[in-house]
TITI-977117 format. One record per residue: residue in three letters; x, y, z of N, C-alpha, C, O in turn. Coordinates in steps of 0.1 Angstrom, whole numbers, plus 5000, padded with zeros to 4 digits. Example, Ala and Ser with C-alpha at 12.3 -4.5 7.8 and 13.67 -1.06 7.14 Angstrom:
residues 2
ALA513249435078512349555078513249675078514249675085
SER512849785071513749895071512950005079513450115080
***
This chain:
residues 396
UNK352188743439352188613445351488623459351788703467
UNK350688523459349788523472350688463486351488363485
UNK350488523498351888463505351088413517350088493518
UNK351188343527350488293538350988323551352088333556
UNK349488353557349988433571348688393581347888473585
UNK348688263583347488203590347788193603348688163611
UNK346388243603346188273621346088443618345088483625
UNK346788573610347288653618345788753618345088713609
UNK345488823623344188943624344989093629345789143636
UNK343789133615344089263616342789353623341589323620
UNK343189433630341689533634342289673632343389723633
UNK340789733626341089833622340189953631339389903639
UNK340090043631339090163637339190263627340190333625
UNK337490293619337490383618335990493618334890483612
UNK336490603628335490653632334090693629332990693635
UNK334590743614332990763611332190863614331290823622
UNK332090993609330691083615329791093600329190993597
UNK329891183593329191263578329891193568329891243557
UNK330291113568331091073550331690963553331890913564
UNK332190903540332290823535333890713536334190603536
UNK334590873539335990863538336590723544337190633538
UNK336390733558337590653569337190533566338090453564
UNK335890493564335390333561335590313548335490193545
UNK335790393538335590343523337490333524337990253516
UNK338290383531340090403529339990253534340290163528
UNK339490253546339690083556339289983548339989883550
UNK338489983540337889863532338689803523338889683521
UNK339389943518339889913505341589863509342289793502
UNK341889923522343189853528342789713530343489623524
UNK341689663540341289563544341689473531342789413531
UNK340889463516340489423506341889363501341989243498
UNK342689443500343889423498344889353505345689283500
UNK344789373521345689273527345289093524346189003523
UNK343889073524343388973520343588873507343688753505
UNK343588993496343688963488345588923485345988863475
UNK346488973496347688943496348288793502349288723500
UNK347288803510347988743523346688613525345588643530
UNK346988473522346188373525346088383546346988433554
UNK345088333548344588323561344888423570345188383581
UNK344988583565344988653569343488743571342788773561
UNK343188793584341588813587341788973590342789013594
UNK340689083586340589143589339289223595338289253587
UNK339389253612337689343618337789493619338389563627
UNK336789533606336889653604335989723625335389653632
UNK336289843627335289883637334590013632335290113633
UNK333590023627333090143613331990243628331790193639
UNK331590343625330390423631329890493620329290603621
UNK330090413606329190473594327890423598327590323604
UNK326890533592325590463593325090373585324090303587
UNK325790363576325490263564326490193558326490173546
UNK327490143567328290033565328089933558328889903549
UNK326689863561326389743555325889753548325289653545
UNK325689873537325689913520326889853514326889843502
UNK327889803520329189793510329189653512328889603523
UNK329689583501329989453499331689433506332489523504
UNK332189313515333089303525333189183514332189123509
UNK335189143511335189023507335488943519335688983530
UNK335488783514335688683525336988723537337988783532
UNK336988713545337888723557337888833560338888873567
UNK336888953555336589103561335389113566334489053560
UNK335289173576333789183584334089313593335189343595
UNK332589403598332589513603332189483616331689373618
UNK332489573626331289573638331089693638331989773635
UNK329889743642328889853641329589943651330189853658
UNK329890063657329390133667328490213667327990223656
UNK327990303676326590383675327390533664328590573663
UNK326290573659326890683648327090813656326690813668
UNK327490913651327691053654327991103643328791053635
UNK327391243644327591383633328391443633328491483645
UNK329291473626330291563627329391723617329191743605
UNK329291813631328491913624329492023616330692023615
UNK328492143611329792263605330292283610331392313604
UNK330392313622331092423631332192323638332692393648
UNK332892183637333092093639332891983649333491873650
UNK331492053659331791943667330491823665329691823657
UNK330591743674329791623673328591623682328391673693
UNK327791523671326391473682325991383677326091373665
UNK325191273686324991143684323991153669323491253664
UNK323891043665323091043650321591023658320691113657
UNK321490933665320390913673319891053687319991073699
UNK319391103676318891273689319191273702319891343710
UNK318291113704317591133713318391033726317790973734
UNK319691053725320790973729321791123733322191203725
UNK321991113743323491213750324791173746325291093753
UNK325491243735326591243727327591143737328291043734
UNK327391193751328691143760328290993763328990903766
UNK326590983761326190823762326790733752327290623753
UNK326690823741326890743731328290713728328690603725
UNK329090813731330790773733331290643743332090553744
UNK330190693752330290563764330290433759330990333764
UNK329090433745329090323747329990263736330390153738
UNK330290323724331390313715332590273721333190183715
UNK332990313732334290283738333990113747334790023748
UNK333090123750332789953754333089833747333789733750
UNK332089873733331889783719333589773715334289673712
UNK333789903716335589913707336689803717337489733712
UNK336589803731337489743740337289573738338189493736
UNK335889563740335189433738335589343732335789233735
UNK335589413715335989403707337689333703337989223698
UNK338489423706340189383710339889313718339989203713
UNK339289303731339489153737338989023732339488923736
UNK338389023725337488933714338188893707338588773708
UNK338588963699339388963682341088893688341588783685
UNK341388983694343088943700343788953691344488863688
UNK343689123678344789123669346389153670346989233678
UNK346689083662348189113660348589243658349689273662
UNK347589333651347989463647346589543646345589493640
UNK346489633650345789733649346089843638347189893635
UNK345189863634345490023626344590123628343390103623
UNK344790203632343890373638343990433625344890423618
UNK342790513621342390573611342590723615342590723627
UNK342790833610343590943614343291013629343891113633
UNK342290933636342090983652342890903662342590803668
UNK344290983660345290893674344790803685344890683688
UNK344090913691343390843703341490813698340690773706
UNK341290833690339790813685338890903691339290973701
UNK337290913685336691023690336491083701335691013707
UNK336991213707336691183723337591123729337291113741
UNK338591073727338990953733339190893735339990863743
UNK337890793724337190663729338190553729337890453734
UNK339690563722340490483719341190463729341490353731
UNK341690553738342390523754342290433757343090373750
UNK341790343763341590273771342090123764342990043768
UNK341390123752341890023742343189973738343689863738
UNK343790103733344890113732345790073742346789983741
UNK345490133752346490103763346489933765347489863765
UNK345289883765345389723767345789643759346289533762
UNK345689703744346589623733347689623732348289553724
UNK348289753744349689803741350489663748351389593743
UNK349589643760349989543771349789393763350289293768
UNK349189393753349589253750350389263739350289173731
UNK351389363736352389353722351789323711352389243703
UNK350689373708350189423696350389573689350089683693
UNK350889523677351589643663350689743667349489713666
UNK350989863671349789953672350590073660351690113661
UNK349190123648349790223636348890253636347790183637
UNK349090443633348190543627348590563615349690563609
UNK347290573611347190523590346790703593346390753603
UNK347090773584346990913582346691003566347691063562
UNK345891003562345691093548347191183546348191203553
UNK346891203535348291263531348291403535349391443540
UNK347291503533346791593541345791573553345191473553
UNK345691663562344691603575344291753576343291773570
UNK344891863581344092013577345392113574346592073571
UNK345092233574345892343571346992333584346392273594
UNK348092363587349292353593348292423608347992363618
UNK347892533606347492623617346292523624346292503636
UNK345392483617344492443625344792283632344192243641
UNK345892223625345792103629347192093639347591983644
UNK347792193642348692253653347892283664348192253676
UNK347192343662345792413671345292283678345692243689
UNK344692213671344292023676344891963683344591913695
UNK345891953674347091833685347691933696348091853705
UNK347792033699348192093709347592083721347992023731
UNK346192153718344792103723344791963733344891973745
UNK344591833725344291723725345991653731346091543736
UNK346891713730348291693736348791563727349491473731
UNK348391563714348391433704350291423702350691313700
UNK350791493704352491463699352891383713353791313709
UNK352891363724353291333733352191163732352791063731
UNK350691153732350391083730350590943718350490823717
UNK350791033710350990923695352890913695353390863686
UNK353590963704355290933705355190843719356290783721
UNK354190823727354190753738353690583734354190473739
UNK352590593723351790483719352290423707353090333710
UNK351890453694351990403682353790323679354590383686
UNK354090253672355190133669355390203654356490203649
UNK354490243649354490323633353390423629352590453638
UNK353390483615352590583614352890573597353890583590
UNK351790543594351390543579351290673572350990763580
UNK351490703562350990833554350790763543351390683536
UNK349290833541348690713529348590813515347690833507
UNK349990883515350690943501352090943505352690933516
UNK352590983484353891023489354591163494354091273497
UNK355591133493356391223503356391383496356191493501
UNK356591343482356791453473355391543472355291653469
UNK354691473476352591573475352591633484352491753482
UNK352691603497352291673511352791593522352691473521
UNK353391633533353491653547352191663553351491763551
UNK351591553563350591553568350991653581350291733586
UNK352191633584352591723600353591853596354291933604
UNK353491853584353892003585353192113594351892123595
UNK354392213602353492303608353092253629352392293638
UNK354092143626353992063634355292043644356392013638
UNK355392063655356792023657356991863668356491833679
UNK357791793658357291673667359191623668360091663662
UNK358991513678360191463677361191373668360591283662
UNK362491373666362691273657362291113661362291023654
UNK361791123680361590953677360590923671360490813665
UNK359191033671358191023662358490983647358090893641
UNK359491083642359491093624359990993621359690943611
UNK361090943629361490813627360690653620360890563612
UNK359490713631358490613629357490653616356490583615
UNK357690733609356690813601357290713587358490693584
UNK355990643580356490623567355690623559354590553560
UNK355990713545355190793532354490653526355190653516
UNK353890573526353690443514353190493504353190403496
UNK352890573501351590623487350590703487350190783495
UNK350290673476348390663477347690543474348390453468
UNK346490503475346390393474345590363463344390413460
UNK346190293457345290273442344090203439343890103446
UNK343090243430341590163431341590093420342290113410
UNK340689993422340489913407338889873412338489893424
UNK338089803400336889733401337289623396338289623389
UNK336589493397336489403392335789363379336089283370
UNK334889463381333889543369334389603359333689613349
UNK335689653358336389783349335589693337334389713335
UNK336189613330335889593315334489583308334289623296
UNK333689533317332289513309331789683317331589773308
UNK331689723329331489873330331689963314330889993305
UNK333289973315333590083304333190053293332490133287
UNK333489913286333289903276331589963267331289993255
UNK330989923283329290023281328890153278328090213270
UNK330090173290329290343290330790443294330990533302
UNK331890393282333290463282333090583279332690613268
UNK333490703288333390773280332090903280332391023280
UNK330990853281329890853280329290983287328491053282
UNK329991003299329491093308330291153321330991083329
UNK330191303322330491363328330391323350329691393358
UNK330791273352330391223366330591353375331591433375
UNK329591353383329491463398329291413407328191353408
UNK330391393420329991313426330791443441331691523441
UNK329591403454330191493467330891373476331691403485
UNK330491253474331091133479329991103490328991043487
UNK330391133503328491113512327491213512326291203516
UNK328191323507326791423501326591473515327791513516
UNK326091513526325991583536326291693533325391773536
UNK327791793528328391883529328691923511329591983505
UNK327491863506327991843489326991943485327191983474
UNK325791993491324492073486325092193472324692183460
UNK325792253476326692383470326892353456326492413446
UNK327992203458328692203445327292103436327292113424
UNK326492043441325392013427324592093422323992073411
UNK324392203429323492333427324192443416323692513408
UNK326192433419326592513411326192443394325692483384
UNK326792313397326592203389325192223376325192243364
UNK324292213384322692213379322692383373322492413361
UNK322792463381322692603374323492653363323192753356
UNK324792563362325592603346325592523340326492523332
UNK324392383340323692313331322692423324322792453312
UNK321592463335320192513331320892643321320292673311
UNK322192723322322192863313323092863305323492953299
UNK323592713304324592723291324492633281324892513280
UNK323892743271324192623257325092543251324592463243
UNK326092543253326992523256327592373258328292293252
UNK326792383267327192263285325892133270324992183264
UNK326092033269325691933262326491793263326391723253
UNK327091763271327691653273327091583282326891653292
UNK326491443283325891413294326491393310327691353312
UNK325891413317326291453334325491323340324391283336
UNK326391283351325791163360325891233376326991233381
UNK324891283383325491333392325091233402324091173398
UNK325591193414325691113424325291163437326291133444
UNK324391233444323791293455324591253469325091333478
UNK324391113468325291043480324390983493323491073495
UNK324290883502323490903510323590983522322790943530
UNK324291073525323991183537323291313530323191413537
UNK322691323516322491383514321491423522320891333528
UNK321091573526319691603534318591613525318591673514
UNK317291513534315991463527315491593517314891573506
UNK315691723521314791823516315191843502314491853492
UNK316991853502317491883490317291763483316891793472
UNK317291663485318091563479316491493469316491393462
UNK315291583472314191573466314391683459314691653448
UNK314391783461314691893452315491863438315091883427
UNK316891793442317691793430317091653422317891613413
UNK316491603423316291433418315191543408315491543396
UNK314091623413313391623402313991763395313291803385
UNK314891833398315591943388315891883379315591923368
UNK316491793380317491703370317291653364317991593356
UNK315491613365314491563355314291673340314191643328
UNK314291823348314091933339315291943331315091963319
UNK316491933336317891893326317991833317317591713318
UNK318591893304318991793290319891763292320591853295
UNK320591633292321391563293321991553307323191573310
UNK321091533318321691533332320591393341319391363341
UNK321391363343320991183350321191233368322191303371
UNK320491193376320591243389320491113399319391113403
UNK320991043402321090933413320890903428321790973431
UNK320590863438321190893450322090843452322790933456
UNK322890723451324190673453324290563447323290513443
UNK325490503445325890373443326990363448327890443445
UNK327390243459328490233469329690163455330790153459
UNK329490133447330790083436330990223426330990243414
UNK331190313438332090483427333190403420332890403408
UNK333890363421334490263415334490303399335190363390
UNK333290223402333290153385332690313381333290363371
UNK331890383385331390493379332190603371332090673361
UNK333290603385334790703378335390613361335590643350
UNK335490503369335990453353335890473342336790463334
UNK334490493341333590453329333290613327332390633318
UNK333690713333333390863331334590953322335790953325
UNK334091003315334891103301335991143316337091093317
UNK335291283331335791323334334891353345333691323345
UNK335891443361334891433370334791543375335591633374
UNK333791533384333591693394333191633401332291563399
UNK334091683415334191663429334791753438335591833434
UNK334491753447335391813461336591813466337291893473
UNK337091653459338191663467338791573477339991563481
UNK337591513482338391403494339391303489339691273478
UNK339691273498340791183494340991023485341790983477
UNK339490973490339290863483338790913469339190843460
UNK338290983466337891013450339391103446339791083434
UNK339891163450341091183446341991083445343091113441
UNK341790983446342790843445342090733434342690653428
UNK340490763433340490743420340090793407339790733397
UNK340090903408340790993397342090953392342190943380
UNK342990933400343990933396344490813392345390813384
UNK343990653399343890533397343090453380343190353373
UNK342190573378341490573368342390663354342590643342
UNK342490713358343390853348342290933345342090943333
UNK341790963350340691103347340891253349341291303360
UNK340591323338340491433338339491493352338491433355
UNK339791603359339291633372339391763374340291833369
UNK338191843384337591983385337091973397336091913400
UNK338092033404338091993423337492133429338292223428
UNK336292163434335492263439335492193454334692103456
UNK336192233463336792213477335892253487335292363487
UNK335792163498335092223512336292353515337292353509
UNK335892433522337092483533336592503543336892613548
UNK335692433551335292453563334592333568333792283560
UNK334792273578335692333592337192303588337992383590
UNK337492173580338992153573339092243567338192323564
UNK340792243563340892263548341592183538341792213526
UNK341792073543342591913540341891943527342791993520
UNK340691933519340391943505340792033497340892033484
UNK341192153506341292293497342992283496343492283485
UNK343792283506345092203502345492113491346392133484
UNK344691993489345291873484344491953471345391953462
UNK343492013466343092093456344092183449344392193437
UNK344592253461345892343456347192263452347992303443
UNK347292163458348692113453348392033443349292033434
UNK347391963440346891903427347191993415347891953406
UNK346692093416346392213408347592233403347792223391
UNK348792283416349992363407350792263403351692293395
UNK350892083408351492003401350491933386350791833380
UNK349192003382348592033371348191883368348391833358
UNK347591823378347091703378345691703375345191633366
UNK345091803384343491843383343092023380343792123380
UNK342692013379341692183376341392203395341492123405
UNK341092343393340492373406339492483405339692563396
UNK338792483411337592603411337192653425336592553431
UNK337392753433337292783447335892743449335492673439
UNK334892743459333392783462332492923452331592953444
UNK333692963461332793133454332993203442332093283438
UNK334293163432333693133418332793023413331993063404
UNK332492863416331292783417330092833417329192803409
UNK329992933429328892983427327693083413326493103411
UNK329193133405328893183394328493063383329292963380
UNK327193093377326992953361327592993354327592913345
UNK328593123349329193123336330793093340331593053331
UNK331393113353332893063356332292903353332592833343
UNK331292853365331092703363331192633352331692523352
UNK330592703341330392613325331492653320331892583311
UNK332192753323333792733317334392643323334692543318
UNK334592653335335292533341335192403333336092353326
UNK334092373334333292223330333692213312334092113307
UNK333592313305333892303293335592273293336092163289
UNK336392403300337792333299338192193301339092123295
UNK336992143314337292023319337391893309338091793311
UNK336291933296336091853289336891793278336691683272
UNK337991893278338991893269340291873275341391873270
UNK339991853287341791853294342291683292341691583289
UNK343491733295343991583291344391513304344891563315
UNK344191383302344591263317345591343325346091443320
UNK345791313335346791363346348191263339349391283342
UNK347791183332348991083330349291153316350191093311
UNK349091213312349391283298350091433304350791483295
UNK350191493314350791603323352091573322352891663321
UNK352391413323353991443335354091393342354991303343
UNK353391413351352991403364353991273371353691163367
UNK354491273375355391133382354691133397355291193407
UNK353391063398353291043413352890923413351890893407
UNK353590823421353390663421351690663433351290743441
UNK351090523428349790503432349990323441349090243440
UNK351090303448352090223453351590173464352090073470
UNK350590243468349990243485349990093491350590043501
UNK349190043483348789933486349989793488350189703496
UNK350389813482351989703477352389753490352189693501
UNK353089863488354089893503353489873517354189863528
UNK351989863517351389793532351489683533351789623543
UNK351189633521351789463521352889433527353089353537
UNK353689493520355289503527355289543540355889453547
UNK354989623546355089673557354589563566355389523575
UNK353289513564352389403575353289263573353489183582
UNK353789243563354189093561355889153571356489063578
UNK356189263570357689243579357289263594358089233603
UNK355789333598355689303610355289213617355089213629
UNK355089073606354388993609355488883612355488783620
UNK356488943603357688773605358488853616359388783621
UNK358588993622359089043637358388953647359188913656
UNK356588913648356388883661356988713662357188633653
UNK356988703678357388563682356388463676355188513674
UNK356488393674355888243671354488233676353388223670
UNK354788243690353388223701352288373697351188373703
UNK352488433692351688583691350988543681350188623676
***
């Protein structure tokens, strides 16, 4: 039942360097509060470079900030060279303030950077604080290994800042998969505020005429923005090229961060491939998981949620560097036998790879496992925003 909440605005921030993640999670929250809640508005704040590749429904809209890379070694630099990282933060933090004073949301939601990159969220924050606006960090169910992301917030003094600031703290899984702050020592007024909603479940609009085309049909490879994906299409293509075997057709998905050199290379390898179709992207992965026998991926979070929103069979070949947030949620997938797992450095072999890929072919749905993990996300934010919404005064 659709419920009405006119006037209220939501803003969201999410940062954005190499992938796809923080803006494709915000969209899909955004999409949903909308689709809940009559005359309810939501301003995404994206620093994807390619934002305006994605279709926004009515009462969602983005504002740009300037981009930045998140390199291997983890740190950042502006997308634009020829721009001083610190310029560029300067001016992200302008647009972002500007913005809250503009918009005048009721509720804010921070995407897993407490204070945002650098920073850039200080200042903002503090001014939304002052006009009694909901301020929540939305948080992946994993964020890195206990060690490194103790190391961070220590660093960055994030437990004292996010128990000084935030009203709540989302965990966008449940409780039973993972502990984003394990490893962590924080206070009870913090955990207090901590609450598990899910994961968040995907759908297309498309599902029926999609599958009914091409159900089934093909093996999907996807790195999600491709930047950090080079490895696993190469293992991919190499235990195509040496195994007789391997005859199922493959859809692989490049992504657009792929780099220009590779991303010519693999388009015409995959020409040389029997039964392998090579893409650069299509922003509705959506409908592509749906309509796929089974998948191979990395691991992030949003294709891990539709994997599992879809019921798909899944073969998770994990970053582990500079994170290990993929190689975790890989491992716990794994021993609650949801998904398959394959390290890097077996990947790299074509005869582990085409075993993998062959078991992969034959395994059964994650919903044929057992498996009891609810996909709830979305509902319970509903709930969440409509009870913070009938908390504020009248005049707000």
């Amino acid at each position: 039942m659709v419920k009405h909440l006119n006037g209220a605005r939501v803003l969201m921030y999410s940062h954005d360097t190499f992938g796809l993640g923080h803006l494709r999670r915000c969209r899909t929250i955004a999409h949903s509060l909308v689709e809940n809640f009559q005359g309810l508005s939501v301003l995404i704040i994206s620093g994807s470079a390619i934002a305006g590749a994605f279709d926004f429904r009515a009462r969602v809209d983005f504002v740009k900030i300037p981009s930045v890379i998140k390199l291997r070694n983890g740190e950042y630099t502006s997308l634009a060279g020829h721009i001083d990282i610190g310029d560029t933060i300067r001016m992200r933090e302008s647009i972002i303030r500007h913005t809250a004073e503009t918009f005048r949301p009721d509720i804010f939601i921070v995407d897993k950077e407490p204070m945002g990159l650098h920073g850039e969220l200080t200042d903002t924050l503090e001014y939304l604080k002052s006009e009694d606006t909901t301020l929540i960090l939305g948080m992946r169910e994993v964020m890195d290994s206990p060690r490194l992301l103790a190391s961070e917030w220590e660093r960055k003094d994030l437990v004292k800042k996010v128990d000084d600031t935030y009203d709540h703290i989302w965990v966008y899984g449940p409780e039973n998969f993972y502990d984003p702050m394990t490893g962590i020592d924080i206070p009870m007024s913090m955990r207090r505020r901590i609450k598990f909603v899910g994961f968040l479940k995907r759908q297309t609009s498309t599902h029926q005429v999609r599958t009914r085309k091409n159900k089934n049909e093909y093996l999907l490879v996807t790195t999600g923005g491709g930047g950090d994906g080079i490895e696993l299409i190469q293992s991919v293509m190499a235990a195509y090229e040496q195994s007789d075997e391997l005859n199922h057709k493959a859809l692989v998905v490049l992504g657009p961060y792929m780099p220009s050199k590779e991303r010519k290379d693999f388009l015409e390898r995959g020409k040389k491939i029997e039964n392998m179709k090579v893409i650069d992207f299509d922003s509705r992965l959506e409908e592509l998981i749906s309509g796929a026998k089974a998948v191979v991926s990395m691991g992030g979070y949003n294709t891990f949620c539709e994997i599992l929103s879809f019921d798909k069979p899944a073969l998770i070949v994990p970053r582990t560097v500079p994170r290990e947030e993929q190689l975790l949620r890989a491992q716990r997938a794994a021993e609650l036998d949801m998904t398959d797992m394959l390290v890097p450095e077996d990947a790299d072999d074509p005869q582990k790879m085409s075993a993998a890929l062959l078991r992969l072919l034959a395994r059964d749905k994650p919903s044929e496992r057992g498996i009891n993990i609810k996909l709830d996300g979305l509902q319970n934010l509903s709930a969440q925003v409509e009870s913070i919404m009938e908390g504020r005064k009248p005049d707000q």
